[in-house]
N, C-alpha and C positions, 0 to 999 in steps of 0.2 A: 504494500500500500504506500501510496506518497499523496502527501498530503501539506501545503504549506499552510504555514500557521504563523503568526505575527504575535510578537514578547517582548519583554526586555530583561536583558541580563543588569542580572543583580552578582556580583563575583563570580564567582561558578555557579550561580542556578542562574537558570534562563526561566521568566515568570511568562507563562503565555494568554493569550489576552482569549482564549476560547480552549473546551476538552478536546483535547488530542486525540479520543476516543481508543486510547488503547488501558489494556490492564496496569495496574499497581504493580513496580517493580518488572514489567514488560521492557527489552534491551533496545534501543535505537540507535539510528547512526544519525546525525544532526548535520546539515550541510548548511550554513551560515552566508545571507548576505546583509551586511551594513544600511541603513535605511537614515539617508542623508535628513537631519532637520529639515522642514519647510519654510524655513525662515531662519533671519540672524538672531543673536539673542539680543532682548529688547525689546522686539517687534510691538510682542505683546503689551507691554507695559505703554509703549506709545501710543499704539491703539486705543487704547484703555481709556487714556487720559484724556483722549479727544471729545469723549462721551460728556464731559462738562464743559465742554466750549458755550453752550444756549443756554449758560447759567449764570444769567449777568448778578445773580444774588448769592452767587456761591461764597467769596470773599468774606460777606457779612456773616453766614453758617459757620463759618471754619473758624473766625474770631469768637463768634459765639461762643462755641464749641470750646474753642482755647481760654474762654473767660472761666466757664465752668469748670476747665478741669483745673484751673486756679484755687477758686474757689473750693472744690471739695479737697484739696490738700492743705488748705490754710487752717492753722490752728485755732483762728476765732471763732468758726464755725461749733468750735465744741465748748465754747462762753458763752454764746446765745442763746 
């Protein structure tokens, strides 16, 4: 039987992303080809980031955001 099947190696175990459909402790011969990234590293994250461009109020949420968490680390909070 041959069958390809797509994994990724982890040291010496190759983790596959589907059942191989053979028995536990069943012997194979593995023939290996490399599966170039679809992308540089990064891509992602720049992508990503684009997603709040239409967000002319984001600025104000992230100060926001950073006032609270002032706020809940400040010692006066536990005098009031």
């Amino acid at each position: 039987m041959n069958k390809a099947l797509h994994g990724k190696v982890h040291g010496r175990t190759i983790q596959l992303d589907e059942d191989p459909g053979v028995a536990e402790g069943q012997e194979v011969e593995v023939q290996m080809t490399v599966v170039e990234p679809k992308g540089t590293w990064g891509d992602g994250i720049r992508s990503s980031a684009g997603g709040w461009a239409d967000h002319p109020e984001l600025d104000a949420v992230l100060e926001r955001i950073q006032h609270e968490r002032k706020l809940e680390r400040s010692p006066q909070m536990c005098d009031e």
